[in-house]
N, C-alpha and C positions, 0 to 999 in steps of 0.2 A: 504494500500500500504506500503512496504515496505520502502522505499527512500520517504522522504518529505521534508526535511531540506538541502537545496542548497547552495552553496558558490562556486560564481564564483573568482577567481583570474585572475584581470585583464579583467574586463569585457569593456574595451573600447577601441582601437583599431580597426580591422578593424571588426575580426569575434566576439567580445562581446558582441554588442551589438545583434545581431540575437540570443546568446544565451539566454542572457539576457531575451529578449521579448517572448521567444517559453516559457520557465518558469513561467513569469508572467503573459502571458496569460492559463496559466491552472491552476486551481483554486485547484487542488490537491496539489500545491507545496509552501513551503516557500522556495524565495526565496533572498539570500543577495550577497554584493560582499565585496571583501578586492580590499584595493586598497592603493596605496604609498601617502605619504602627498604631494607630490610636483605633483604627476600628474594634471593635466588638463579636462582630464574625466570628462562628464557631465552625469547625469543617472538621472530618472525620479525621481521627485523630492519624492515621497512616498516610493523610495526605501531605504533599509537598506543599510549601507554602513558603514564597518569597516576601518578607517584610522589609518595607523600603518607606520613607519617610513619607508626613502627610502630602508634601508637594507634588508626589512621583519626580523626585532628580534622576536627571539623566542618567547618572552613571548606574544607579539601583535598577533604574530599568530595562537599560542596557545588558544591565549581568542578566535579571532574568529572563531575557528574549533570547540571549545565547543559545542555540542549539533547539531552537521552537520551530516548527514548523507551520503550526497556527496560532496567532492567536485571537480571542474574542473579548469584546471588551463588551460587559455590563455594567459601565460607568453612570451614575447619575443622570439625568438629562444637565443638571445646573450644572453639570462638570464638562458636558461635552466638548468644550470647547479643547481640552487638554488634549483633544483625541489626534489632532494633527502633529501635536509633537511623538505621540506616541507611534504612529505611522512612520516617523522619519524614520525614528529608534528602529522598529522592527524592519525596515530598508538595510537600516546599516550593519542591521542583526542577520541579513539574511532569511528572512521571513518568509512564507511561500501565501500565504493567505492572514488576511486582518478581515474581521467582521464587527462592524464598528456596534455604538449602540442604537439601534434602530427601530429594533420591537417595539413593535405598535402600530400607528395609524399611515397608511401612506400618503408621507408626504409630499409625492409625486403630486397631487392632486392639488392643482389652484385655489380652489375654494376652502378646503382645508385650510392648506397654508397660510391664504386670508386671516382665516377665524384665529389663527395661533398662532402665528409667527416667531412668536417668541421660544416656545417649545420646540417647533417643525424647523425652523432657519436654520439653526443650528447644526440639527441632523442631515439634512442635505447640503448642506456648506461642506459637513465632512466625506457625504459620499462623492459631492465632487471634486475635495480633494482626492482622493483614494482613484478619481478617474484618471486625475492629470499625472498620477506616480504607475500607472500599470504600463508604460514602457520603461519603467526600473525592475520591472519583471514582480514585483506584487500583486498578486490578484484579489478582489474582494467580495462579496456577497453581502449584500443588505436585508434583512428579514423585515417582512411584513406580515404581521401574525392578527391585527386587530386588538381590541384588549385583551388581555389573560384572561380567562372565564371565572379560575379561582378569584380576583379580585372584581371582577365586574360585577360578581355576586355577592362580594363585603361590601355592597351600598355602592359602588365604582358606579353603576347602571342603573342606581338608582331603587334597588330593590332590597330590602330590610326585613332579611329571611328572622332572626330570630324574634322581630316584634312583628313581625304576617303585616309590613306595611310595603306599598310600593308607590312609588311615583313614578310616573308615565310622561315621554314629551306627545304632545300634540295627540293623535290617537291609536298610536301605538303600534303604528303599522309598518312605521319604519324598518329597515333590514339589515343588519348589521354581520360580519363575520367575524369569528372570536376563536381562540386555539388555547386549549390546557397547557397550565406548564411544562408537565413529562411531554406533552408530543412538541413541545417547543426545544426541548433538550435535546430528544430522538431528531431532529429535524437538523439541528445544526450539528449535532454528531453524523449523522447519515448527508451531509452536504460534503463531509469532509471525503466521504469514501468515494462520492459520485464528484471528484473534484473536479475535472475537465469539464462537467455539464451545470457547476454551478458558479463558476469563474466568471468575475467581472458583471454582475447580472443581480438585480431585485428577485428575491426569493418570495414567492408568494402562498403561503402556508394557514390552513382551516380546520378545524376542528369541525367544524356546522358553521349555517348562517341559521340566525333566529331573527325574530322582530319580539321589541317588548313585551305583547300580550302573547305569543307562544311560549315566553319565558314564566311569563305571568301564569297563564292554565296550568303550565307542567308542574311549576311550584306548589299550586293550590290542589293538584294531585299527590304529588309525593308528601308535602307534610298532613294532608289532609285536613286543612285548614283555608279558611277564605280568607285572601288579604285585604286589608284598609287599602283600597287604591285611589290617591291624588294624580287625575289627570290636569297637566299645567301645558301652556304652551311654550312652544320651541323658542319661539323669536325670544318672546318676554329672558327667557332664560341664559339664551346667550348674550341678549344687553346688559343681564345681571354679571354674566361671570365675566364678557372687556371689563366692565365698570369697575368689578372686583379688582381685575389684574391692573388696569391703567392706576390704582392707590397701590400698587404695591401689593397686593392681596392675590396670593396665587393658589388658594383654594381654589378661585374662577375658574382654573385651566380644567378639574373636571368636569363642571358644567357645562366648558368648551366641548371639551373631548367628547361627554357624552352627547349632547347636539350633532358631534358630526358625527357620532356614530345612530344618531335615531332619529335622525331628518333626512330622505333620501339624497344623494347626489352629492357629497359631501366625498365619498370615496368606503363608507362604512362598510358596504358591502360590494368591498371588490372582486368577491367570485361572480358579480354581474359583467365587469368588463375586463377580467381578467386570469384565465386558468389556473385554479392551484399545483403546486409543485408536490403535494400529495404523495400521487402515485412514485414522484421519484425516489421521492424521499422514505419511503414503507412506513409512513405515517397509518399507526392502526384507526379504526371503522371507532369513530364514535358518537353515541347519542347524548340529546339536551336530557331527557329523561334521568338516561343510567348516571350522567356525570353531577347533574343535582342531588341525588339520591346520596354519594357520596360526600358531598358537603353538607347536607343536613344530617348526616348523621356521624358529624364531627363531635 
């Protein structure tokens, strides 16, 4: 295999550790993480783990790019910015593949980008730099996963499984596409073995598409309880969360976020104008039903 030598950045959080574990369990791959001295971050105690200052210095990161053949960076969004220096580093390390942080919304999409500039700029500023370095012979992949499903269902989306309440935009009919974190893990492990066919290129990755009220029924089937549901409108919502973000208040951005994922045409549900990488990737078959079921009975 081509890729065997891993370096997660920032592998703890919410989506690092599914990276983390899809890695570890396949026995083709070494894998390690970098990670800040002050964090908190727990990781199985047999893993590698490079600790280098809060700033990421050069030279710390330098050491641990050494002899990497990919690495993936789950860096903050507020941090993104770092990620260009981090690119050069892994250039000068030799590096065969960087995958920056991108999981989430794609922000290929205009209108998106609009609504959030502030979160979305950043991320595409990075993949285009990553463009203008792939005749230095680094290749990259950018994942577009949608929200996480495990957070879109801790109130992310709006739905507030343990008090049976939800809040809906507009009338709920919007369609949105969302991927678990284990097949988010499985997905960027399995990009690394299909490497030729996932080089330089947006990765487009799905779990299901739902619309809020399919979320909404299935909920009120598996716990067997009816929800309080507040239906509010869309607009009214996203002038609340600019408003938020323009004082500094960056609670807003999920009110952004969820708007573009529950007002059609925003890019929410890009399995409308764009083929998931699915099948390439041996992303397994899963349902809204069965993957609720496991979170309510957390």
């Amino acid at each position: 295999m081509a890729l065997r030598n891993v370096l997660i950045i920032g592998a703890g959080g919410h989506l690092g550790p599914s990276i983390l574990a899809a890695f570890r369990n396949d026995s083709r791959f070494n894998v390690s993480v970098l990670s800040r001295q002050s964090s908190s971050s727990k990781f199985p105690k047999d893993t590698k783990v490079h600790r280098v200052g809060d700033d990421y210095p050069d030279e710390g990161v330098l050491s641990a790019f050494k002899d990497q053949d990919a690495v993936i960076s789950t860096i903050a969004t507020a941090s993104a910015g770092q990620q260009t220096r981090f690119i050069d580093l892994a250039i000068k390390a030799g590096v065969k593949r960087f995958v920056p942080s991108e999981f989430g919304s794609d922000t290929r999409v205009p209108s998106a980008m609009d609504i959030l500039p502030q979160y979305f700029g950043g991320k595409q500023a990075t993949v285009d730099y990553l463009i203008s370095k792939e005749k230095e012979g680094l290749t990259w992949s950018s994942f577009v996963t949608g929200p996480f499903f495990e957070l879109a269902m801790a109130g992310f989306m709006g739905f507030d499984i343990p008090n049976r309440k939800a809040t809906i935009y507009n009338d709920g009919e919007g369609s949105w596409s969302t991927t678990t974190l284990p097949s988010i893990g499985i997905a960027l492990k399995n990009s690394l073995i299909e490497f030729e066919k996932t080089a330089n290129r947006y990765i487009y990755v799905a779990s299901f598409t739902v619309k809020q009220n399919e979320v909404l029924k299935a909920l009120e089937k598996v716990t067997g309880s009816k929800f309080d549901v507040e239906y509010v409108d869309g607009e009214a919502q996203r002038a609340i969360g600019t408003e938020k973000i323009s004082q500094g208040d960056f609670s807003g951005a999920m009110l952004l976020i969820r708007y573009i994922n529950s007002v059609d045409g925003n890019g929410g549900n890009y399995a409308l104008y764009h083929p998931t990488d699915n099948k390439l990737l041996s992303l397994p078959e899963e349902t809204l039903e069965e993957e609720l079921k496991k979170i309510v009975s957390q």
